[in-house]
HTML snippet that shows the backbone in 3Dmol.js (N, CA, C, O; Angstrom):
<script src="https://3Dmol.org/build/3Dmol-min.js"></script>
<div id="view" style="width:600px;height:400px;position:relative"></div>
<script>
const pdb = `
ATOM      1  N   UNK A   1       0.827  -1.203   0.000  1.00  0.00           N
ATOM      2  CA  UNK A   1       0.000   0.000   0.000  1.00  0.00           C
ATOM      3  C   UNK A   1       0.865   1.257   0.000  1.00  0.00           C
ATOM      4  O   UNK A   1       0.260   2.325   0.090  1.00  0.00           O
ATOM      5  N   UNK A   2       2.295   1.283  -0.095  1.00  0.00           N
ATOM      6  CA  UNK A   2       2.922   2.159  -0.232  1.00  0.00           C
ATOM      7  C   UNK A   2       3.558   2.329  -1.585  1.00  0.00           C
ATOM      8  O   UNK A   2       4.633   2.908  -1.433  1.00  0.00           O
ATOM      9  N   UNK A   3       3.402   2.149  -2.407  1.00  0.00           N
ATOM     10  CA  UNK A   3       3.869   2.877  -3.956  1.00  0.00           C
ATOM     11  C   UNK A   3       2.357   3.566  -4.037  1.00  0.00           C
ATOM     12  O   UNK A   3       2.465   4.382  -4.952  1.00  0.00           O
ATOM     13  N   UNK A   4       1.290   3.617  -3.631  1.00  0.00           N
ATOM     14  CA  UNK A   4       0.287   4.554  -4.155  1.00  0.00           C
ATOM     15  C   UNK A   4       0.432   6.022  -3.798  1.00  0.00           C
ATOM     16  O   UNK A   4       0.178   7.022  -4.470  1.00  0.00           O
ATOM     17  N   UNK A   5       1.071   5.846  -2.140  1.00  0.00           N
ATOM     18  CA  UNK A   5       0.835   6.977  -1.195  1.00  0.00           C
ATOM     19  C   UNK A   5       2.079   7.915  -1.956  1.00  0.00           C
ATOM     20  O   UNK A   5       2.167   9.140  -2.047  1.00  0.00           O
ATOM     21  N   UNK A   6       3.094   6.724  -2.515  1.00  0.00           N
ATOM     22  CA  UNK A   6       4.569   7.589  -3.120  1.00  0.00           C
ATOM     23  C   UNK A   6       4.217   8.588  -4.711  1.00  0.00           C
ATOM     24  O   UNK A   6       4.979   9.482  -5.081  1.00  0.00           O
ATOM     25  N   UNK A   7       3.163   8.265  -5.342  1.00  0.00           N
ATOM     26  CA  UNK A   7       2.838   8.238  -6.240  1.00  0.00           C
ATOM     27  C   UNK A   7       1.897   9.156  -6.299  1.00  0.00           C
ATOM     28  O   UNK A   7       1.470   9.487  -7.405  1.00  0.00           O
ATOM     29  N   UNK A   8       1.387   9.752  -5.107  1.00  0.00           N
ATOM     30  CA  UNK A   8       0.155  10.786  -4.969  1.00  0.00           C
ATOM     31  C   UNK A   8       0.914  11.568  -4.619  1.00  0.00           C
ATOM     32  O   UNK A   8       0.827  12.659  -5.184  1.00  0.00           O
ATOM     33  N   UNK A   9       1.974  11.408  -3.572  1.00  0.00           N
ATOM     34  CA  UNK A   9       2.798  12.117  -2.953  1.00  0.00           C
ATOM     35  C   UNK A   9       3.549  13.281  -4.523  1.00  0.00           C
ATOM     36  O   UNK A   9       3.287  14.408  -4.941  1.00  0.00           O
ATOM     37  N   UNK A  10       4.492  12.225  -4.908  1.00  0.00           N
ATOM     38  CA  UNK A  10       5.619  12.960  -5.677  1.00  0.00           C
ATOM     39  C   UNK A  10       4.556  13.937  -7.214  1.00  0.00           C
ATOM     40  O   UNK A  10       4.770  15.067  -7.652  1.00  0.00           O
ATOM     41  N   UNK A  11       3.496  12.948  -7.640  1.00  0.00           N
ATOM     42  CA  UNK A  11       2.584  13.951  -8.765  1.00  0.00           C
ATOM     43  C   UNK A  11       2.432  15.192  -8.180  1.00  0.00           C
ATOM     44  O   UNK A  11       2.767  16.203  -8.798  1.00  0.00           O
ATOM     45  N   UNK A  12       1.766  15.266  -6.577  1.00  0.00           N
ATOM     46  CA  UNK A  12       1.154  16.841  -6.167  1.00  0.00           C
ATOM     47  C   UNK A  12       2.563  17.450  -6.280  1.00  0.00           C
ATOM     48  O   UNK A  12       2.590  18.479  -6.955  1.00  0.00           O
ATOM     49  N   UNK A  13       3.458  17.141  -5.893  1.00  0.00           N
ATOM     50  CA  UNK A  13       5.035  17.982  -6.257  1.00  0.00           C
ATOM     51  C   UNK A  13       5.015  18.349  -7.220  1.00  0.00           C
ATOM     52  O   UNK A  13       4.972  19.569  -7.377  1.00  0.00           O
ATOM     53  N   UNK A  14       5.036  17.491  -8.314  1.00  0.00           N
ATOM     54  CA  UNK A  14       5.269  17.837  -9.604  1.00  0.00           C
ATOM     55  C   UNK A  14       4.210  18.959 -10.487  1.00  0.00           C
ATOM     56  O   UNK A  14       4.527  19.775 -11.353  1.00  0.00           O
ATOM     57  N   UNK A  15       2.958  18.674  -9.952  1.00  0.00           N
ATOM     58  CA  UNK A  15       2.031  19.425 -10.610  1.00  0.00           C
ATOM     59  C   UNK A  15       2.340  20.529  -9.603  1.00  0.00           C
ATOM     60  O   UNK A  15       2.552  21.597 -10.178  1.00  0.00           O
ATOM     61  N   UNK A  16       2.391  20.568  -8.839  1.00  0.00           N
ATOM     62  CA  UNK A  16       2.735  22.060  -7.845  1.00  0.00           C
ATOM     63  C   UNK A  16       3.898  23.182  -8.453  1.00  0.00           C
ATOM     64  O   UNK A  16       4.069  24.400  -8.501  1.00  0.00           O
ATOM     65  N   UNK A  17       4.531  21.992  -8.856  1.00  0.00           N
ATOM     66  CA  UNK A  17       6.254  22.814  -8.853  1.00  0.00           C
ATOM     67  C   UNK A  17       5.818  23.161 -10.665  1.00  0.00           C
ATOM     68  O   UNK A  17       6.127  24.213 -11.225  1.00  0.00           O
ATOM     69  N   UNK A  18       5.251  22.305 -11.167  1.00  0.00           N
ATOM     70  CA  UNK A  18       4.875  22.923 -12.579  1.00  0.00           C
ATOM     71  C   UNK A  18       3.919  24.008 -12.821  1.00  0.00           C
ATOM     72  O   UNK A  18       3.723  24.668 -13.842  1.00  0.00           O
ATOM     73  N   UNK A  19       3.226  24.065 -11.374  1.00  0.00           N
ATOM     74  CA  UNK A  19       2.262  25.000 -11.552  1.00  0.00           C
ATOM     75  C   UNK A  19       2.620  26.116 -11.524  1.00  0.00           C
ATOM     76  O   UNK A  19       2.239  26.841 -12.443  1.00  0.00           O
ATOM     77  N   UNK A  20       3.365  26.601 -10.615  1.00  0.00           N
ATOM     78  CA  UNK A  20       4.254  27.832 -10.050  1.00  0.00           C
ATOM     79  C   UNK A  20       4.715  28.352 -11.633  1.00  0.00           C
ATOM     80  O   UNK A  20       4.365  29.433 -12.106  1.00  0.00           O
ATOM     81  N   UNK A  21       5.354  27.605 -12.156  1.00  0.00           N
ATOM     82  CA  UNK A  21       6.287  27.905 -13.834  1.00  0.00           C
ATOM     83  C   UNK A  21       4.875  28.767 -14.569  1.00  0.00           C
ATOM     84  O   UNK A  21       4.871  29.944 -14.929  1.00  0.00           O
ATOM     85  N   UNK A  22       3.387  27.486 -14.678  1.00  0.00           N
ATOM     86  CA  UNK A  22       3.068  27.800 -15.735  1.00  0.00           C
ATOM     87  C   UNK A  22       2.295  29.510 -15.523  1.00  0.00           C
ATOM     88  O   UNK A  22       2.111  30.377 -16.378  1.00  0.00           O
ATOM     89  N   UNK A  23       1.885  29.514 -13.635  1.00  0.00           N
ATOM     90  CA  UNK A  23       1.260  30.869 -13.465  1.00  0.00           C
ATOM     91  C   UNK A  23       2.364  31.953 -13.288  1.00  0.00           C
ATOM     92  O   UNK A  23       2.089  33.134 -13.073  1.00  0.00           O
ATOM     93  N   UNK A  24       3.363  31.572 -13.370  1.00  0.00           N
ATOM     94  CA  UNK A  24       4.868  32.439 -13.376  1.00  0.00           C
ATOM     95  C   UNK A  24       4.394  33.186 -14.848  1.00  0.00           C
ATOM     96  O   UNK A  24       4.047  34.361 -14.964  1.00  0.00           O
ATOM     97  N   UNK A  25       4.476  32.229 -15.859  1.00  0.00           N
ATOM     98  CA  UNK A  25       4.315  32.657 -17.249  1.00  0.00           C
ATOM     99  C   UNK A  25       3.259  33.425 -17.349  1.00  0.00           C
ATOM    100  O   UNK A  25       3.379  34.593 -17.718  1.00  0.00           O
ATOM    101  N   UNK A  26       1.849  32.787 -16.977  1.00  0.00           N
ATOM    102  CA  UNK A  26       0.829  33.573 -17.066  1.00  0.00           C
ATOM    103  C   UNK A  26       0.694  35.095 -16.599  1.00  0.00           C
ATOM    104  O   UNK A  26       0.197  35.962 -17.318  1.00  0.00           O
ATOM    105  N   UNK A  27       1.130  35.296 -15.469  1.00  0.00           N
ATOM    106  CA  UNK A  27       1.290  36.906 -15.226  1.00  0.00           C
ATOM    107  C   UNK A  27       2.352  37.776 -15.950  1.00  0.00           C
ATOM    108  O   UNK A  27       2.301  39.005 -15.992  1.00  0.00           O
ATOM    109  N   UNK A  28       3.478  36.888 -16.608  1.00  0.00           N
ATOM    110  CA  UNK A  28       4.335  37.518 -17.463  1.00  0.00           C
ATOM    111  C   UNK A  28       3.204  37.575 -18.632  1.00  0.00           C
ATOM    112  O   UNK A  28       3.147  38.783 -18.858  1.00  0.00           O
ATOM    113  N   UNK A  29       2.664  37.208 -19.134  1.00  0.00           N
ATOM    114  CA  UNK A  29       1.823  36.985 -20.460  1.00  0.00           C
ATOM    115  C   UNK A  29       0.896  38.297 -20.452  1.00  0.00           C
ATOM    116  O   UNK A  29       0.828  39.164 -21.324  1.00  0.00           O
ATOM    117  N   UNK A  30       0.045  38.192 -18.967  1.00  0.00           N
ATOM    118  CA  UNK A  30      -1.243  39.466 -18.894  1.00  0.00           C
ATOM    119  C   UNK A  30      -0.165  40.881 -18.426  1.00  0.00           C
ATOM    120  O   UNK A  30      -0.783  41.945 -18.443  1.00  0.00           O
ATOM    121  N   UNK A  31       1.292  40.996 -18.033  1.00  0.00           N
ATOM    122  CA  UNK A  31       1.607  42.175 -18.369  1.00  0.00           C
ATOM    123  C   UNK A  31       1.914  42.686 -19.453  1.00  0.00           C
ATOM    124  O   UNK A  31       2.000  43.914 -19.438  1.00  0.00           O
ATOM    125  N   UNK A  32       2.148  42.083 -20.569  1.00  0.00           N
ATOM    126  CA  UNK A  32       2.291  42.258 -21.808  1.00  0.00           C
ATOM    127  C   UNK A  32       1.263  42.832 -22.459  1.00  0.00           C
ATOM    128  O   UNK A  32       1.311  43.748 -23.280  1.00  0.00           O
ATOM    129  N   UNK A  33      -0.102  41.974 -21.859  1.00  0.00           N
ATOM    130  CA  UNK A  33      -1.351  42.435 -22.259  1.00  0.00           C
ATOM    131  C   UNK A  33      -1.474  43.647 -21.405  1.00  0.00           C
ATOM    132  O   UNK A  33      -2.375  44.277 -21.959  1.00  0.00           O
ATOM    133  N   UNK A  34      -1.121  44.263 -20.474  1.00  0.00           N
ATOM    134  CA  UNK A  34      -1.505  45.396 -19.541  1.00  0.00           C
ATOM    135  C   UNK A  34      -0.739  46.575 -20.884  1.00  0.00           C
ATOM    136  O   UNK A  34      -1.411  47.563 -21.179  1.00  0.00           O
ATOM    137  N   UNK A  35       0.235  46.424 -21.387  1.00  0.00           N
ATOM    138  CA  UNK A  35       1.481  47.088 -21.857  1.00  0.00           C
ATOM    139  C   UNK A  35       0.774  47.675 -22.794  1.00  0.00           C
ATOM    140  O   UNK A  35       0.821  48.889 -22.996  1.00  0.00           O
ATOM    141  N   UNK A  36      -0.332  46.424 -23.802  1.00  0.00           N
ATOM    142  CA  UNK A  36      -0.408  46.764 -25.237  1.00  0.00           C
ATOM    143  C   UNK A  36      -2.251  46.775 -25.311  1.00  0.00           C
ATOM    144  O   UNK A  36      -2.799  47.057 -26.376  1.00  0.00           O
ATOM    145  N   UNK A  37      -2.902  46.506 -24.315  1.00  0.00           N
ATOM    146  CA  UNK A  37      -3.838  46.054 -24.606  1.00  0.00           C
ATOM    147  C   UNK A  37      -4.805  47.278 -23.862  1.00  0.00           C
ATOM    148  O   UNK A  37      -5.982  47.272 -24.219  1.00  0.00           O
ATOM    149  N   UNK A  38      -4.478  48.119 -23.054  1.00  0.00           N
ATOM    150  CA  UNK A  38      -5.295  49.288 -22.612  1.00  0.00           C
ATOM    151  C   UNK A  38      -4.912  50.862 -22.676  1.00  0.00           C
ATOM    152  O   UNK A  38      -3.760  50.986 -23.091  1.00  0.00           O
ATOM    153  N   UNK A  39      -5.174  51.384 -22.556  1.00  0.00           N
ATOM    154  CA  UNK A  39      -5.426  53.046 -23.108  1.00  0.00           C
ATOM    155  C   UNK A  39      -3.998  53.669 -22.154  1.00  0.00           C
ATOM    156  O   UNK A  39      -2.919  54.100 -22.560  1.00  0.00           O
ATOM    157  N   UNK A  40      -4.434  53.529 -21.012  1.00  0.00           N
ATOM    158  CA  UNK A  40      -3.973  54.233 -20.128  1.00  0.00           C
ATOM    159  C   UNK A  40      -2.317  53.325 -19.251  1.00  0.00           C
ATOM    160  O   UNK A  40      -2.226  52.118 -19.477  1.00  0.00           O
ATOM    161  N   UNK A  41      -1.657  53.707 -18.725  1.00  0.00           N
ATOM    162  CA  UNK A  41      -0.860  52.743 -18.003  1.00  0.00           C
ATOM    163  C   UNK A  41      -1.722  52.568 -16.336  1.00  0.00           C
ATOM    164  O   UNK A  41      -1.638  51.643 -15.528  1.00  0.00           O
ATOM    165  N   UNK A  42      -2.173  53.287 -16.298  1.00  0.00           N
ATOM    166  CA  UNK A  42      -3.248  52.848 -15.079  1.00  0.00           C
ATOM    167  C   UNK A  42      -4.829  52.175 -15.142  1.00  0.00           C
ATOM    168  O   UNK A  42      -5.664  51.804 -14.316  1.00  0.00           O
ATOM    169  N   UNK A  43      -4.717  52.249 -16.638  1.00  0.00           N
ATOM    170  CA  UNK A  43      -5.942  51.160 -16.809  1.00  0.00           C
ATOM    171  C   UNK A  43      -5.528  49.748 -16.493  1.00  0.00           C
ATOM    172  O   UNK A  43      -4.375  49.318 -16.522  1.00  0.00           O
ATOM    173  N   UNK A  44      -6.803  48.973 -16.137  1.00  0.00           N
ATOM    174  CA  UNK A  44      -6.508  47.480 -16.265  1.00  0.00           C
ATOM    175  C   UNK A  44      -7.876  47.145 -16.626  1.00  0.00           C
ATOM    176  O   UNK A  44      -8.062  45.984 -16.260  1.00  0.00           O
ATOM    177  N   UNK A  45      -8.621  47.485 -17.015  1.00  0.00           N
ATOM    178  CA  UNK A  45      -9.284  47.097 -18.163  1.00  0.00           C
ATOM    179  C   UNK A  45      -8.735  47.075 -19.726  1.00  0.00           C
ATOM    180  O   UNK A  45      -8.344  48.095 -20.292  1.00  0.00           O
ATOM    181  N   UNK A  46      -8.771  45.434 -20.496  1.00  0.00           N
ATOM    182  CA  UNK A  46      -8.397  45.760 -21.717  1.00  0.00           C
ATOM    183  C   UNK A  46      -9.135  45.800 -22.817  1.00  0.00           C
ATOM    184  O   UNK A  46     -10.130  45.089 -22.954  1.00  0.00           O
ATOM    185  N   UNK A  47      -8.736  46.604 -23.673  1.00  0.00           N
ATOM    186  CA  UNK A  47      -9.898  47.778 -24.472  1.00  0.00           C
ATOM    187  C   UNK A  47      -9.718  45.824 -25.758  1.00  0.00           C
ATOM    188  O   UNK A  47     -10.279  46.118 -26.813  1.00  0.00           O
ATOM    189  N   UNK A  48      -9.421  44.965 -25.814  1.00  0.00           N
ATOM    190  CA  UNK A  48      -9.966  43.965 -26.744  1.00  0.00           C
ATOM    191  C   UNK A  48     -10.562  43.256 -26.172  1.00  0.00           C
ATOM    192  O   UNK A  48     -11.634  43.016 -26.729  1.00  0.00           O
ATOM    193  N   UNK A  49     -10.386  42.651 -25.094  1.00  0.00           N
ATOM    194  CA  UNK A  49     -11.515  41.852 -24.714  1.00  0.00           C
ATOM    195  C   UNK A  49     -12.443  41.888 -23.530  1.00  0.00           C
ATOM    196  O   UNK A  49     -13.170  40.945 -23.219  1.00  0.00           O
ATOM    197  N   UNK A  50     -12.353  43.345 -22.717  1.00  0.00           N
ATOM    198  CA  UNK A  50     -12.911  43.873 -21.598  1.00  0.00           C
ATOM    199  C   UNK A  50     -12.778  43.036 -20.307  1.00  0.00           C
ATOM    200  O   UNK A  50     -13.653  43.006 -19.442  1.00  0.00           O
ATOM    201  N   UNK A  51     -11.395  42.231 -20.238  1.00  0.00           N
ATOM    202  CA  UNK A  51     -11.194  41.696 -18.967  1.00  0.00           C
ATOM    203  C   UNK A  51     -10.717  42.246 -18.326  1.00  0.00           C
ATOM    204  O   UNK A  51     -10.189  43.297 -18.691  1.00  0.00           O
ATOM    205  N   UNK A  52     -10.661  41.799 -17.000  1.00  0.00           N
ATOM    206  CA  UNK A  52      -9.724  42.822 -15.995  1.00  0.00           C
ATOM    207  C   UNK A  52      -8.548  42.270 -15.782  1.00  0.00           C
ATOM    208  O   UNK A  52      -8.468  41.181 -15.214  1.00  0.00           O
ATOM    209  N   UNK A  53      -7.542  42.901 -16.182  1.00  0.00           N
ATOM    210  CA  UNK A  53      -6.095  42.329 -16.148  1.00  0.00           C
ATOM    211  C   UNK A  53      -5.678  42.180 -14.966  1.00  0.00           C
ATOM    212  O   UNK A  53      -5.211  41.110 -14.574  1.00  0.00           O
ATOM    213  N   UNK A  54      -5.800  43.362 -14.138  1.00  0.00           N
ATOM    214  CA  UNK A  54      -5.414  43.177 -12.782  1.00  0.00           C
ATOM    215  C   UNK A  54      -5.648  42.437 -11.709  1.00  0.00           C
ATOM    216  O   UNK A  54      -4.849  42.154 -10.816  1.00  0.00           O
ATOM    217  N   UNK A  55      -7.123  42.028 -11.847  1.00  0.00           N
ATOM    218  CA  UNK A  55      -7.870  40.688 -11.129  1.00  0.00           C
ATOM    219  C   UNK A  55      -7.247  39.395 -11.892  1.00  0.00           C
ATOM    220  O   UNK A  55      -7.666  38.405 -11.293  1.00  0.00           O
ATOM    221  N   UNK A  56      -6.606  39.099 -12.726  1.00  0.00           N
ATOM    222  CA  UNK A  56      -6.298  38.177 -13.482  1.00  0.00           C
ATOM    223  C   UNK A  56      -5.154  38.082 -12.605  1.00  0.00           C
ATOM    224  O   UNK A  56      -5.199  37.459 -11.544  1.00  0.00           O
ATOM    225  N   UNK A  57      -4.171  38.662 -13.010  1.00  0.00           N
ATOM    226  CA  UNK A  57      -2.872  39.079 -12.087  1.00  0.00           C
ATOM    227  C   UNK A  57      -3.052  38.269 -10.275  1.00  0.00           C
ATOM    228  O   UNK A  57      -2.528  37.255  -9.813  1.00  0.00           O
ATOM    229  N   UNK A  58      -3.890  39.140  -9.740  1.00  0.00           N
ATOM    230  CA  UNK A  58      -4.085  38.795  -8.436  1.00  0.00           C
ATOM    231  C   UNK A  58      -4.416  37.146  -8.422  1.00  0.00           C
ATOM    232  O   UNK A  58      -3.689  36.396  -7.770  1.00  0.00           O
ATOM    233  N   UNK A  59      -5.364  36.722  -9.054  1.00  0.00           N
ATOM    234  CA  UNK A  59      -5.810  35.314  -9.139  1.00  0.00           C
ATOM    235  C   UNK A  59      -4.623  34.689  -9.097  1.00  0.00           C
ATOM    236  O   UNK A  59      -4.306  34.072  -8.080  1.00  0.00           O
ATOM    237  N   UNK A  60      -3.678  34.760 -10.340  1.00  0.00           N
ATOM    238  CA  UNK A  60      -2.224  33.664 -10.962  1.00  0.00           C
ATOM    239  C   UNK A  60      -0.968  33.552  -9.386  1.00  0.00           C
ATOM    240  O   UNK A  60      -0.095  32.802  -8.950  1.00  0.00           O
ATOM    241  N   UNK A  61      -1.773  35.073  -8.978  1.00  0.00           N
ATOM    242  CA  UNK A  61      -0.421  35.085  -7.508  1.00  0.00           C
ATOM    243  C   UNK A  61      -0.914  34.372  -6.811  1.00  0.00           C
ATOM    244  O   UNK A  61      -0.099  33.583  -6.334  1.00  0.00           O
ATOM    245  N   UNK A  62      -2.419  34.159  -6.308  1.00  0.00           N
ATOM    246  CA  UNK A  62      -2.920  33.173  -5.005  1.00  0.00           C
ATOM    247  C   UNK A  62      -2.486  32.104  -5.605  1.00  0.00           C
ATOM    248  O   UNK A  62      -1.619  31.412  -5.071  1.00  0.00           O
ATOM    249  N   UNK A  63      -2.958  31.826  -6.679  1.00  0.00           N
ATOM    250  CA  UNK A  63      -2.267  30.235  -7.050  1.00  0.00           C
ATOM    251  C   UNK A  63      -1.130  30.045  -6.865  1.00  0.00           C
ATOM    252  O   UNK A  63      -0.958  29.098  -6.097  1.00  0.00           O
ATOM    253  N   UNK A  64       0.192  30.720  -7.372  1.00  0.00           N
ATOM    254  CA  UNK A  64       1.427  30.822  -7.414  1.00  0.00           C
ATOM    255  C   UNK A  64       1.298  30.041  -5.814  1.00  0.00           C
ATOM    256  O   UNK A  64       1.421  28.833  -5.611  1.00  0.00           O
ATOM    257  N   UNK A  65       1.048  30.993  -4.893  1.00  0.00           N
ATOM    258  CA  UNK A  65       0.972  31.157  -3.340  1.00  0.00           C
ATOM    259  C   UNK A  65       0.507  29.926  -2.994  1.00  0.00           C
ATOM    260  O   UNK A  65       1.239  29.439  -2.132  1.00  0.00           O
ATOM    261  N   UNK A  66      -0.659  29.006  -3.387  1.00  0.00           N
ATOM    262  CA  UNK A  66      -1.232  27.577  -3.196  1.00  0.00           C
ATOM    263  C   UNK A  66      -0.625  26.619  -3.212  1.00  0.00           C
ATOM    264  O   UNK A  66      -0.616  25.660  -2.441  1.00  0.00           O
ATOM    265  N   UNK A  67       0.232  26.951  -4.607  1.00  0.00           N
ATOM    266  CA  UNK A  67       1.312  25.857  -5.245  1.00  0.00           C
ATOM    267  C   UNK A  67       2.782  25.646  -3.913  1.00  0.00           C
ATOM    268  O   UNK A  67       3.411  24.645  -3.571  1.00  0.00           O
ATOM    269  N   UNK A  68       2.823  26.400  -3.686  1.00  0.00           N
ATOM    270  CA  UNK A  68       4.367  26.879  -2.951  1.00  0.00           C
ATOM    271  C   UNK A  68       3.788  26.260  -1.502  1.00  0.00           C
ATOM    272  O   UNK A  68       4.434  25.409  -0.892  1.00  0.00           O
ATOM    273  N   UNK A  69       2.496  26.778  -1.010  1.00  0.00           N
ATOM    274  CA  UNK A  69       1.915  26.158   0.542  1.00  0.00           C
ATOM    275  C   UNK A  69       2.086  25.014   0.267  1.00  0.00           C
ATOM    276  O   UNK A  69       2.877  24.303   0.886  1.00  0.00           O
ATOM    277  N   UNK A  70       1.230  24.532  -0.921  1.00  0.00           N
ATOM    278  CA  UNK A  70       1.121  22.751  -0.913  1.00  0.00           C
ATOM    279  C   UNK A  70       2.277  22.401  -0.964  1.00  0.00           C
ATOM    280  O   UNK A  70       2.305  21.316  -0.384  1.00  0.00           O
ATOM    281  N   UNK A  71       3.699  22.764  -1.455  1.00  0.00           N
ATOM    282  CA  UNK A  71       4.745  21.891  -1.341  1.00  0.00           C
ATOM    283  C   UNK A  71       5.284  21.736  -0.099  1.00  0.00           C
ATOM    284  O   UNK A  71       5.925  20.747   0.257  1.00  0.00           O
ATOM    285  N   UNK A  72       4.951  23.029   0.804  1.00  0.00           N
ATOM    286  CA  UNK A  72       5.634  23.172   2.093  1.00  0.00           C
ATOM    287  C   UNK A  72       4.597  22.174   2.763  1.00  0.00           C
ATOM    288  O   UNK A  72       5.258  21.286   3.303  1.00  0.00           O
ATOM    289  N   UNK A  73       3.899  22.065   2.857  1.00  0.00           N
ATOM    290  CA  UNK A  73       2.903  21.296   3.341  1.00  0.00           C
ATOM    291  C   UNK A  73       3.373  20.124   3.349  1.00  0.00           C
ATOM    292  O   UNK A  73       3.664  19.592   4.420  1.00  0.00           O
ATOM    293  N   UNK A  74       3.571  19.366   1.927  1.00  0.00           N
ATOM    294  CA  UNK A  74       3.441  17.965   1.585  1.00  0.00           C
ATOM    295  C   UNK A  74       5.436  17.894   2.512  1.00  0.00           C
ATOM    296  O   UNK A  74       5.769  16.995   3.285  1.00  0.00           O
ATOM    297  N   UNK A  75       6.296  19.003   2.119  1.00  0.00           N
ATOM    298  CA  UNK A  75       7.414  18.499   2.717  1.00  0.00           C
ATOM    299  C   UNK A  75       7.238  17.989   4.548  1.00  0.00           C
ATOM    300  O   UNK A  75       7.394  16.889   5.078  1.00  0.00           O
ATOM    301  N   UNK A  76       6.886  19.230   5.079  1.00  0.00           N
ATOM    302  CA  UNK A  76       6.665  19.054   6.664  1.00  0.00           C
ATOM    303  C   UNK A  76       5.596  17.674   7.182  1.00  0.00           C
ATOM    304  O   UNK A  76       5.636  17.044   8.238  1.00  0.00           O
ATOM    305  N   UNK A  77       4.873  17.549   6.258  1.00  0.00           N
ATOM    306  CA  UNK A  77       4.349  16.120   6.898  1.00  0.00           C
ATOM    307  C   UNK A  77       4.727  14.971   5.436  1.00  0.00           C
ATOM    308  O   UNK A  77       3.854  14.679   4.619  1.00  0.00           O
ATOM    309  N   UNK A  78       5.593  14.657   5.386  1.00  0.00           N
ATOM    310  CA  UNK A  78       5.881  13.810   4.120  1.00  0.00           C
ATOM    311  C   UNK A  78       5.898  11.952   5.174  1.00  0.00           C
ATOM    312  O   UNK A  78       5.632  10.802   4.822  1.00  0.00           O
ATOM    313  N   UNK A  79       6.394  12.629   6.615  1.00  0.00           N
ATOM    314  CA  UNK A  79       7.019  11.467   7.206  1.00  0.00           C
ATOM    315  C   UNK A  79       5.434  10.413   7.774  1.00  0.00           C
ATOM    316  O   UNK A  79       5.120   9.229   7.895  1.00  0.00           O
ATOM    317  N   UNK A  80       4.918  11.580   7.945  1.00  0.00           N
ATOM    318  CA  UNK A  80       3.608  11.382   8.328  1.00  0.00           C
ATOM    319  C   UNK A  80       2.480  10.679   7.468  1.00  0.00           C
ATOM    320  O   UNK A  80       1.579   9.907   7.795  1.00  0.00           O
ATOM    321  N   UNK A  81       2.866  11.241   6.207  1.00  0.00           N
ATOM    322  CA  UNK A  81       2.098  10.807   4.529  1.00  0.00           C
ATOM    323  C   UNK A  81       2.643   9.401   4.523  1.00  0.00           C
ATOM    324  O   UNK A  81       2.011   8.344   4.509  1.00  0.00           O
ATOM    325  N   UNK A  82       3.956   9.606   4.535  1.00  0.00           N
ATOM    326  CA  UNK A  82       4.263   7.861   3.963  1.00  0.00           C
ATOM    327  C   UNK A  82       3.922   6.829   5.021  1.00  0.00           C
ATOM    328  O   UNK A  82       3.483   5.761   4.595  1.00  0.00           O
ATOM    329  N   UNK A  83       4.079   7.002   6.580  1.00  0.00           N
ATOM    330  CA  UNK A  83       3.710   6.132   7.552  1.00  0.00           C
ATOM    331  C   UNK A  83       2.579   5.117   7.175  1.00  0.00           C
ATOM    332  O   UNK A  83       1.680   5.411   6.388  1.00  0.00           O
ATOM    333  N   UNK A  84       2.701   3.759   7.864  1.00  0.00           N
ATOM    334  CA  UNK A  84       1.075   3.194   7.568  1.00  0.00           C
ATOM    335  C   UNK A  84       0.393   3.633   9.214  1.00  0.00           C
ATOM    336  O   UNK A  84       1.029   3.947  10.220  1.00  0.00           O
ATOM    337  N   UNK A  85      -0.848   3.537   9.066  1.00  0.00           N
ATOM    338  CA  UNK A  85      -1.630   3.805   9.956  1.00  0.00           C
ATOM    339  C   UNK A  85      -2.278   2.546  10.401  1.00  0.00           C
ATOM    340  O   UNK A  85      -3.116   2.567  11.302  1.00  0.00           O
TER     341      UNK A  85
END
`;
const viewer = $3Dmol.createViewer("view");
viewer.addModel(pdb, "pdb");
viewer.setStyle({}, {cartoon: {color: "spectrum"}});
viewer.zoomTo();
viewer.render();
</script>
């Protein structure tokens, strides 16, 4: 019963630690769109598709922030995860 727990274990790492990259990119992506895509440099509304860039932004950081808890998480009780009960 322990290659499953290793196997749930090391994916949430991996999707965690990939996640961080891909919302890394993503907020590099919507400043680009902040750059080219609204009127003003203090707008964050963008004048093509009327989203809010800046709420976009905020969203990709909590995740960023989720990704990074869950790893600290899964490290500090890892000993605990793999134990049998």
């Amino acid at each position: 019963m322990k290659q499953p727990k290793k196997i749930i274990f090391y994916t949430l790492i991996g999707l965690s630690v990939f996640g961080i990259f891909i919302f890394a990119f993503g907020i590099i992506n919507i400043m680009v769109s902040l750059k080219y895509e609204t009127d003003n440099s203090s707008d964050c509304l963008s004048v093509v598709t009327g989203q809010d860039l800046c709420f976009t932004i905020q969203v990709l950081k909590g995740l960023i922030i989720a990704c990074f808890a869950t790893i600290v998480i899964l490290f500090v009780f890892r000993k605990r995860f793999f134990n049998e009960i």
